[in-house]
ZAGU-563482 format. One record per residue (C-alpha): x, y, z; residue in one letter. Coordinates in steps of 0.05 Angstrom, whole numbers, plus 32768, in hexadecimal, padded with zeros to 4 digits. Example, Ala and Ser with C-alpha at 12.3 -4.5 7.8 and 13.67 -1.06 7.14 Angstrom:
2
REC     xx     yy     zz   code
REC   80F6   7FA6   809C      A
REC   8111   7FEB   808F      S
***
This chain:
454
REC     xx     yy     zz   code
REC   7C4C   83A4   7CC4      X
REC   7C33   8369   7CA0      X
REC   7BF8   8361   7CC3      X
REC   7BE3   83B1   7CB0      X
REC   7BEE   83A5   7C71      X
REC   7BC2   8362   7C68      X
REC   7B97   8389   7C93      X
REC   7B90   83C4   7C61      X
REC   7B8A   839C   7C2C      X
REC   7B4B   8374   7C4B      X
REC   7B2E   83B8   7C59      X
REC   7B3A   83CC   7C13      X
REC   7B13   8390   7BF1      X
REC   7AE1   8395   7C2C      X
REC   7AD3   83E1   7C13      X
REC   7ADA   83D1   7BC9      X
REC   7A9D   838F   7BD5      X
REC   7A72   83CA   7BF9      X
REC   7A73   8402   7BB6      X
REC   7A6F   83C5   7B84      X
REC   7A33   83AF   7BAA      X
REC   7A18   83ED   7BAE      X
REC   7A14   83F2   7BFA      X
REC   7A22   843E   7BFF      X
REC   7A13   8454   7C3C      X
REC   7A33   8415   7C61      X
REC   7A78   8427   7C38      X
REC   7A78   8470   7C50      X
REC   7A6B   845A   7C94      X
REC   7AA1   8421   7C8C      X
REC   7AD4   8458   7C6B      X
REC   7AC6   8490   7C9C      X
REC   7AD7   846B   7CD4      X
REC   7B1D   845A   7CBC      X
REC   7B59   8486   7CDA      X
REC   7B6A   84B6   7CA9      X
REC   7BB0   849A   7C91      X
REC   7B87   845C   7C7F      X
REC   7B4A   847E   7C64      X
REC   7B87   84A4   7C2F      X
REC   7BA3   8452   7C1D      X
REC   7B67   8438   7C12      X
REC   7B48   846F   7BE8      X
REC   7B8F   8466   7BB6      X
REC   7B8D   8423   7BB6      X
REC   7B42   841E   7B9A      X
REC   7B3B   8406   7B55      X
REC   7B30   844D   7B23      X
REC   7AE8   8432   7B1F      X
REC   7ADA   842B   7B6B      X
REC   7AF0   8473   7B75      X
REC   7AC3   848F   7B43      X
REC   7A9A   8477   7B74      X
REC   7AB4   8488   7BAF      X
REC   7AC0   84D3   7BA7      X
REC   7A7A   84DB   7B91      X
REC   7A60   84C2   7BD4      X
REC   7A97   84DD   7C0A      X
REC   7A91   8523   7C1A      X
REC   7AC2   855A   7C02      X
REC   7AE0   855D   7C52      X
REC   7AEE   850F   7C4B      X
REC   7B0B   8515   7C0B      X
REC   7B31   854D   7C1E      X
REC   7B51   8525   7C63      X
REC   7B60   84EF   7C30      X
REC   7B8D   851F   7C03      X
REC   7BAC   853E   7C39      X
REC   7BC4   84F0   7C50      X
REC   7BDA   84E0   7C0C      X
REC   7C2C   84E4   7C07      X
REC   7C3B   84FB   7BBA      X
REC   7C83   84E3   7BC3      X
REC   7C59   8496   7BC7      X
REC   7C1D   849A   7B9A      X
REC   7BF8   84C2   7B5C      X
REC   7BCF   84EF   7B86      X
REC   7BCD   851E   7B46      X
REC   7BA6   84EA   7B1C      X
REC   7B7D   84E0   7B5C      X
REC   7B6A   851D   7B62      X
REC   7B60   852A   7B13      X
REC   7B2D   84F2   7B15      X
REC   7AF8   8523   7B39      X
REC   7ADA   8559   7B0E      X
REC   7B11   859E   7B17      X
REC   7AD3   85BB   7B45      X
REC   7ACE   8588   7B71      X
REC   7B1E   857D   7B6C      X
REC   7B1D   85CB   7B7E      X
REC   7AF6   85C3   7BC4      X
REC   7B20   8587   7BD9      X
REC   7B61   85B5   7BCE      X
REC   7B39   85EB   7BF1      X
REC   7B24   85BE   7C2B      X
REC   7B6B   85A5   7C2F      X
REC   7B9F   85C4   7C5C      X
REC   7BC7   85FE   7C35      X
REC   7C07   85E1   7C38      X
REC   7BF5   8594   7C1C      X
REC   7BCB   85B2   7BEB      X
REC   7BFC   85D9   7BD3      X
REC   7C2D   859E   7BD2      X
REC   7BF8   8579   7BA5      X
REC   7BF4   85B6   7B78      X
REC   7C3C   85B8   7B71      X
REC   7C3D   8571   7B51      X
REC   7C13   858E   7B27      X
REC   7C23   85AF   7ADC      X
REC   7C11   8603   7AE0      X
REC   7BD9   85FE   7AB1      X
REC   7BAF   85CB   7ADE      X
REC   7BC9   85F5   7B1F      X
REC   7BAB   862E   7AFA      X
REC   7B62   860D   7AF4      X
REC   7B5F   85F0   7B3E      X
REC   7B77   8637   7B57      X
REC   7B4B   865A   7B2C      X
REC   7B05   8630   7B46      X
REC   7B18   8638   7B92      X
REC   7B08   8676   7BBB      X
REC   7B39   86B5   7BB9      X
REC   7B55   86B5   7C02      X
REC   7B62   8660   7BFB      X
REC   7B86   866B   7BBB      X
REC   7BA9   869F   7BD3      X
REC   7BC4   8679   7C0D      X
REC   7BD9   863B   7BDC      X
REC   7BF9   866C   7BB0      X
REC   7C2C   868A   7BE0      X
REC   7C3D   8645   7BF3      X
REC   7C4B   8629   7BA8      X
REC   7C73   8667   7BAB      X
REC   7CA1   8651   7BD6      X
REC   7CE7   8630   7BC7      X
REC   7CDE   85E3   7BD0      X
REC   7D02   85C0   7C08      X
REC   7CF9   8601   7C31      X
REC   7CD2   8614   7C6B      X
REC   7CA2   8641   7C49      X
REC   7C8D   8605   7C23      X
REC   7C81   85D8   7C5B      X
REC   7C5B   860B   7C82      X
REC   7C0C   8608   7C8C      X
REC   7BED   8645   7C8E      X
REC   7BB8   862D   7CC3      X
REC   7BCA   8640   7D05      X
REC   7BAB   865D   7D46      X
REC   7BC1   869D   7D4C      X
REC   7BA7   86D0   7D8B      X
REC   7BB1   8722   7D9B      X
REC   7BE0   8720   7DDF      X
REC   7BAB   874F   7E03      X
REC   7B71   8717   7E0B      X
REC   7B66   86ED   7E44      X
REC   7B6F   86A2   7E46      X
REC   7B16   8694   7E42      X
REC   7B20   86BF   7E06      X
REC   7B56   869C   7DE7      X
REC   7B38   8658   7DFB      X
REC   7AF4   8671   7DCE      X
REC   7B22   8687   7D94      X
REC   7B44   863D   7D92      X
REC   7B05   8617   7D91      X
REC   7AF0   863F   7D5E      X
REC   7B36   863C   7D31      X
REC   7B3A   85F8   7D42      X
REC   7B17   85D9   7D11      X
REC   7B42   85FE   7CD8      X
REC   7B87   85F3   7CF9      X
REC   7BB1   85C1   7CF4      X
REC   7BCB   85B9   7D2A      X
REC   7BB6   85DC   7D75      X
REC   7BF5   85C5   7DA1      X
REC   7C07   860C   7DA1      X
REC   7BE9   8657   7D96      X
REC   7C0E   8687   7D81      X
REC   7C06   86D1   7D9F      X
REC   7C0D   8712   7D6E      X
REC   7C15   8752   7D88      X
REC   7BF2   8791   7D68      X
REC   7C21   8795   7D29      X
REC   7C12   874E   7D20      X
REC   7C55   873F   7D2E      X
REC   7C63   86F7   7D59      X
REC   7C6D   8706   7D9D      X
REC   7C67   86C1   7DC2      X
REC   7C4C   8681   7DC5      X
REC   7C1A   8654   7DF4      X
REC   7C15   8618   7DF6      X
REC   7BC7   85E8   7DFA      X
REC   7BDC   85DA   7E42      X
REC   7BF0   861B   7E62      X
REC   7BAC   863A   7E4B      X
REC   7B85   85F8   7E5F      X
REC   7BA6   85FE   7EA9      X
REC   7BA5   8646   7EBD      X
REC   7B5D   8673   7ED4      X
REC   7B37   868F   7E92      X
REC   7B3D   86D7   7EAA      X
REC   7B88   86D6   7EAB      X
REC   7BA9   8703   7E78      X
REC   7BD3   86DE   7E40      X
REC   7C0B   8703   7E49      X
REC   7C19   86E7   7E87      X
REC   7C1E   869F   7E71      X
REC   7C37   86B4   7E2D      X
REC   7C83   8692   7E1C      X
REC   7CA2   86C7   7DF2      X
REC   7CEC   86A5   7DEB      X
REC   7CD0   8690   7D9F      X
REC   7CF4   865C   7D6F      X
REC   7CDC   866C   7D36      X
REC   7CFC   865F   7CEA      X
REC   7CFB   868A   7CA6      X
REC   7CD9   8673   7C68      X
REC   7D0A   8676   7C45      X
REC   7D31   863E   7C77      X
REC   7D4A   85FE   7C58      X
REC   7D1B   85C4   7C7C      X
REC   7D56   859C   7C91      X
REC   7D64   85D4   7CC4      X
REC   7D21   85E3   7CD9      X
REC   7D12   858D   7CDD      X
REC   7D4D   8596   7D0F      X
REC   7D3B   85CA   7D36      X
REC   7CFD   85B1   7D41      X
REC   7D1A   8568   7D55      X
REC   7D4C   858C   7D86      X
REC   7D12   85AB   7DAF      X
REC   7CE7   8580   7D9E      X
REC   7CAE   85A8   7D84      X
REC   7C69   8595   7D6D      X
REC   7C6A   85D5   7D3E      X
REC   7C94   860B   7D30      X
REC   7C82   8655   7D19      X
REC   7CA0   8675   7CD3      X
REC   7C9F   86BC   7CD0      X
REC   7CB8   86E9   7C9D      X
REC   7CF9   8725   7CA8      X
REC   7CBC   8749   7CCB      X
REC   7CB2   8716   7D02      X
REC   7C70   8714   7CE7      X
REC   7C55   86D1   7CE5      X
REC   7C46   869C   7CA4      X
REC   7C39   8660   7CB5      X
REC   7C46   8625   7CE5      X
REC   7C69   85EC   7CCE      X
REC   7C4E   85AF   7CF4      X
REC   7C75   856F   7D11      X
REC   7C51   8545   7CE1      X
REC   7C6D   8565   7CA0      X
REC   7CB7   8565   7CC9      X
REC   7CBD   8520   7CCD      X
REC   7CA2   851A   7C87      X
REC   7CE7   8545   7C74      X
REC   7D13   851A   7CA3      X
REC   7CF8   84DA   7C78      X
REC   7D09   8503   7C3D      X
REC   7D50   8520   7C4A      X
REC   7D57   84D5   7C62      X
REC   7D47   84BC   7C25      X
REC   7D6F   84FA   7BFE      X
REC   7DB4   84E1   7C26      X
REC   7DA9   849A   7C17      X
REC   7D9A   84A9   7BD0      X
REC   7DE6   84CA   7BC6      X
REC   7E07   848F   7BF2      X
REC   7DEE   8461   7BCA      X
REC   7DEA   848F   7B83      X
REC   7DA5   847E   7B74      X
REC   7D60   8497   7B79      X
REC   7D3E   8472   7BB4      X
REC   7CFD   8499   7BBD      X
REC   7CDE   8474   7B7F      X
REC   7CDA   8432   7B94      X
REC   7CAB   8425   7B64      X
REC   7CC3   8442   7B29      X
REC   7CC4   8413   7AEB      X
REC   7D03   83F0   7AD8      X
REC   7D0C   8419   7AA0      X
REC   7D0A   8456   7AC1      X
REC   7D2E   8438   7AF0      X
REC   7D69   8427   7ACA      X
REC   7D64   8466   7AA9      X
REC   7D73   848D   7AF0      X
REC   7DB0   845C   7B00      X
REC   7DD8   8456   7ABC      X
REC   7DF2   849D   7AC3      X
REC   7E1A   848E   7B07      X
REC   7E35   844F   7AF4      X
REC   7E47   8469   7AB0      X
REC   7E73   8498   7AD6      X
REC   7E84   8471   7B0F      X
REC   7EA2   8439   7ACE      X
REC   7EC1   8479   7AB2      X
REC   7EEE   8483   7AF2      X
REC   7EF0   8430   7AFB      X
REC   7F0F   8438   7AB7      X
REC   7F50   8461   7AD2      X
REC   7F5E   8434   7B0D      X
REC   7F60   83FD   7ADF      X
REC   7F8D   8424   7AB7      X
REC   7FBD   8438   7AF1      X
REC   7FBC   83E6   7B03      X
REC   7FCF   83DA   7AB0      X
REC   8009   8407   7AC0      X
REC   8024   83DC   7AEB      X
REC   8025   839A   7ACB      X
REC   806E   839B   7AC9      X
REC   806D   839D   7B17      X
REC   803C   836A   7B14      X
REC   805C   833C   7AEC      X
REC   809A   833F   7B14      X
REC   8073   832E   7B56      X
REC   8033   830F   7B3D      X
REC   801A   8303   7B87      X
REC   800B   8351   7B8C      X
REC   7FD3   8348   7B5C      X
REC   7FB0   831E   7B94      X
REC   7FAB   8351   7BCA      X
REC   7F8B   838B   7B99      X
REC   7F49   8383   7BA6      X
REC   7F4F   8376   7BEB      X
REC   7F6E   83BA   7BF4      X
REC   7F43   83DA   7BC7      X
REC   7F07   83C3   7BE4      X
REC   7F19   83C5   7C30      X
REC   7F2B   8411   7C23      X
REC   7EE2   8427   7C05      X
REC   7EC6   8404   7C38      X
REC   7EE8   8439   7C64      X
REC   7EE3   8475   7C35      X
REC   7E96   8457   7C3A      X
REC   7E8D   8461   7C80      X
REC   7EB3   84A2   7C8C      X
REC   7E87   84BB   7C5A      X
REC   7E49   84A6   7C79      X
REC   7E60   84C0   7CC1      X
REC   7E74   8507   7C95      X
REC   7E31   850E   7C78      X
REC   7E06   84FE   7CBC      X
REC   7E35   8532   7CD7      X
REC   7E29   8566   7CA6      X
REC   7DD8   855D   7CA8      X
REC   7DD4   855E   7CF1      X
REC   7DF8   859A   7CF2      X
REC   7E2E   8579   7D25      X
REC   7E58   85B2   7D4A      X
REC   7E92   857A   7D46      X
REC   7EAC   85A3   7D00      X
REC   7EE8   85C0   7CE7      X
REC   7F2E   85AC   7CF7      X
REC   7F16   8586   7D3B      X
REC   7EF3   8559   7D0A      X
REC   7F29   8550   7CD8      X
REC   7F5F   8540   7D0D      X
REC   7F2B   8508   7D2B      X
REC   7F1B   84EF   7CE8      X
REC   7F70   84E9   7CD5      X
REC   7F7C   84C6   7D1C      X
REC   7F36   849E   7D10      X
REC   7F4D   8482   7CD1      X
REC   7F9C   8479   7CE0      X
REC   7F83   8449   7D1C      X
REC   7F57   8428   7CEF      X
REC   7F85   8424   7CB5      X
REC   7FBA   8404   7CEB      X
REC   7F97   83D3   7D0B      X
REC   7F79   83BB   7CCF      X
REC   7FC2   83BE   7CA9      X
REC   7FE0   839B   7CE1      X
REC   7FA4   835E   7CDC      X
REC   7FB6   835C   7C94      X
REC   8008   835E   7C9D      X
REC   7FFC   831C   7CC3      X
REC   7FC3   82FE   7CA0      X
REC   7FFE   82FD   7C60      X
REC   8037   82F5   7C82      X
REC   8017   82B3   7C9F      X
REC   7FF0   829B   7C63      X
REC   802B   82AA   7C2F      X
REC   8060   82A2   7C5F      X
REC   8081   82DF   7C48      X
REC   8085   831F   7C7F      X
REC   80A2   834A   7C50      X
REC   8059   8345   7C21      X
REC   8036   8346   7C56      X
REC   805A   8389   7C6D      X
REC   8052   83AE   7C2D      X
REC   8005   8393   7C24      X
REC   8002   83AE   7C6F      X
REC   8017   83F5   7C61      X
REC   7FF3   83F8   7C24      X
REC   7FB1   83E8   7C49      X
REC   7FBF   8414   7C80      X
REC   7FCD   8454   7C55      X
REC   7F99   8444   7C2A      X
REC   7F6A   843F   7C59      X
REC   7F82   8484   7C79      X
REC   7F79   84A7   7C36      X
REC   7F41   8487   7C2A      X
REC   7F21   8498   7C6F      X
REC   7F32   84EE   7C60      X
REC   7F11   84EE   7C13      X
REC   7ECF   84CD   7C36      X
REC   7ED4   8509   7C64      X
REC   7EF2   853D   7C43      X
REC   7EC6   8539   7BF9      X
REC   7E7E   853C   7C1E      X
REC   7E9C   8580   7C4F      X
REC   7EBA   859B   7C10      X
REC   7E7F   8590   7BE3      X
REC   7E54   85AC   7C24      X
REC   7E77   85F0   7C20      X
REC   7E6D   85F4   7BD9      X
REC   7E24   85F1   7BEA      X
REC   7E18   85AE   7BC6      X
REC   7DEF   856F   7BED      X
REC   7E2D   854A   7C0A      X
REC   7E01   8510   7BFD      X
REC   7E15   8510   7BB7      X
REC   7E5E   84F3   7BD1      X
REC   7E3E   84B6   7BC4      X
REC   7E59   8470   7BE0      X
REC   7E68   8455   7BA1      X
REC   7E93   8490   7B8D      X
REC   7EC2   8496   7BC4      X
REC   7EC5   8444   7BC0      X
REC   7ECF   8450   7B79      X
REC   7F01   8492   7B86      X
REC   7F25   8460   7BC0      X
REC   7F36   842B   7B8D      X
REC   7F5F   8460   7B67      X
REC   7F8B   8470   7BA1      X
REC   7F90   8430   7BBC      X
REC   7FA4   8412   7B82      X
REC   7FD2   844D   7B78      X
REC   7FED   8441   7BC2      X
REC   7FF4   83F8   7BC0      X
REC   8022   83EF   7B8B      X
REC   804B   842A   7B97      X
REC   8056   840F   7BE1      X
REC   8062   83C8   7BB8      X
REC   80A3   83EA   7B90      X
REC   80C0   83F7   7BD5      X
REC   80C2   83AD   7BE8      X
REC   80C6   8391   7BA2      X
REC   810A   836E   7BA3      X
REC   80EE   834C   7BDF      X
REC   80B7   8328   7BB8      X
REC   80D0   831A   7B7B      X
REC   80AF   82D8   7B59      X
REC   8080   82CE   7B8D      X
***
């Protein structure tokens, strides 16, 4: 990975040298002949100067590969693209494939969408406009509305003529997709199957018409898992009519699976991690609100601890195990809740009360072997069994109770229709503290008389 990147960045000044010297044609030879991610990283990564440049010289189908590898979730493509005149901005969106141009349009505000939407031909605006339409996070806004699409009554020469010419305007050709006569979607070949059968065979006969296909309206955590379960290079989306929108491609799947990645590990951890580059400002700005109220409930279990100062102050050794408790059962709470949320977005048939009974017996083994390590890690170190009973118990039905709220808050907040993800790791540690605490010392009054003074 290292070596890309010092790589990219010698191609970068290599480029740069070539427009400040005014070598022209040798840079759009040089930049042409890049692969197309690199072609999008090196155009961003220009100085604002060099691009005026650059745009000026690379044709509108370069330009246009280059915005359709830009990720907006990692750099400015907006201002990019606002650095072109609107017209020319307006045949790089119409050059672009419907769906990522209608992603870049999105980022931008309704007035500018209006002007870019306004200079591009009827039938392309038309086709970003349904797209923009579409709830985000949803499989009618992933979909690209270029596709190879056949009649079922042709023969496999014909078909084979109809992909070459759609081929150039889809986006991907691993699969065409048969209509029948009310244009409804009737099956699916794949490249292969027409490449190895005779060209005057009918269609129909090689024509796989068991079809997985999704609704636009589909959240794209489902449809990313669909298509990973059978392992698709492109999926259909078709509306109540079975009539079909759009294809939604492999490429734009794993895109989602980096994002709903990045969405869970955002709630673990209770902070934005998709803007790694945000300013510190903003920043801090994101992550005062969760510690604010992750302090507010640190404030009551340090109440409930003040509450029991006189229990402290009769047995002043119980205020050494507190942290040790508390923290050993968020740990736990931690992890139940991480193996709760990977459940619940992989759509695991292991639900219900199956689940629940495997989570209790999961954490009362845990909770007793690691109460039993700590019964004899105290009972030797302080010589006393009967502390290191009680700071055994108290682990081990903390750690049980801590082990059900890590699964039982992400399921519950699930079937309220929330993002589980939002149980984040420092709130259940945070929520753990408060019953451990409340658990320790109430398991402490049994065995009081016992410790008195130590």
């Amino acid at each position: 990975m290292a070596d890309q990147t010092e790589q990219l960045h010698q191609t970068i000044q290599f480029l740069a040298d070539l427009l400040q010297s005014g070598q022209d044609s040798e840079f759009i030879e040089s930049f042409e002949s890049l692969h197309d991610f690199e072609m999008a990283q090196v155009y961003a990564e220009l100085p604002e100067q060099l691009r005026a440049v650059a745009w000026r010289l690379l044709s509108i189908d370069i330009l246009a590969s280059v915005f359709d590898n830009l990720d907006v979730d990692e750099v400015d493509i907006v201002t990019l693209l606002k650095e072109m005149p609107p017209q020319r901005g307006a045949l790089v969106l119409q050059r672009m494939y419907a769906d990522n141009a209608a992603d870049l349009l999105q980022e931008m505000p309704d007035r500018l969408v209006a002007t870019y939407l306004s200079l591009m031909p009827k039938s392309e605006a038309d086709d970003v406009r349904k797209l923009i339409n579409y709830d985000d996070q949803t499989a009618g806004s992933l979909m690209s509305t270029e596709y190879l699409a056949v009649e079922e009554d042709l023969h496999v020469d014909e078909v084979m003529r109809l992909v070459k010419k759609q081929a150039l305007e889809a986006e991907a050709i691993s699969y065409v997709y048969v209509l029948d006569f009310q244009d409804q979607l009737s099956g699916v070949i794949s490249l292969r199957d027409l490449l190895t059968h005779p060209d005057d065979l009918a269609v129909s006969e090689i024509t796989n018409d068991r079809i997985i296909s999704v609704k636009a309206g589909d959240d794209q955590e489902d449809v990313a898992q669909i298509v990973a379960d059978y392992n698709f290079l492109s999926i259909p989306v078709t509306d109540d009519n079975n009539r079909l929108l759009g294809v939604i491609t492999v490429d734009d799947i794993v895109d989602v699976i980096g994002e709903e990645a990045v969405e869970d590990y955002s709630g673990l951890a209770a902070v934005n991690v998709s803007q790694i580059n945000d300013t510190p400002w903003h920043s801090a700005i994101k992550r005062i609100p969760w510690l604010i109220a992750l302090l507010l409930l640190g404030m009551a279990t340090a109440t409930l601890i003040s509450s029991y100062d006189d229990l402290v102050r009769q047995a002043s050794i119980l205020a050494a195990f507190i942290s040790l408790i508390t923290g050993t059962a968020g740990n736990a709470g931690t992890q139940a809740l991480a193996l709760a949320v990977r459940r619940i977005a992989v759509g695991s048939e292991n639900s219900g009360f199956k689940t629940f009974f495997s989570e209790i017996i999961a954490g009362i083994i845990v909770g007793v072997a690691t109460g039993l390590a700590v019964f004899l890690i105290v009972a030797v170190w302080k010589q006393n069994s009967i502390l290191g009973l009680a700071v055994g118990i108290a682990m081990t039905v903390a750690i049980i109770v801590a082990n059900l709220a890590g699964y039982l808050i992400p399921v519950l907040i699930d079937k309220m229709g929330f993002d589980p993800a939002v149980a984040s790791g420092p709130f259940i540690t945070t929520l753990s503290d408060l019953t451990s605490v409340l658990i320790y010392f109430n398991v402490a009054q049994l065995f009081i008389s016992h410790f008195i003074g130590s």
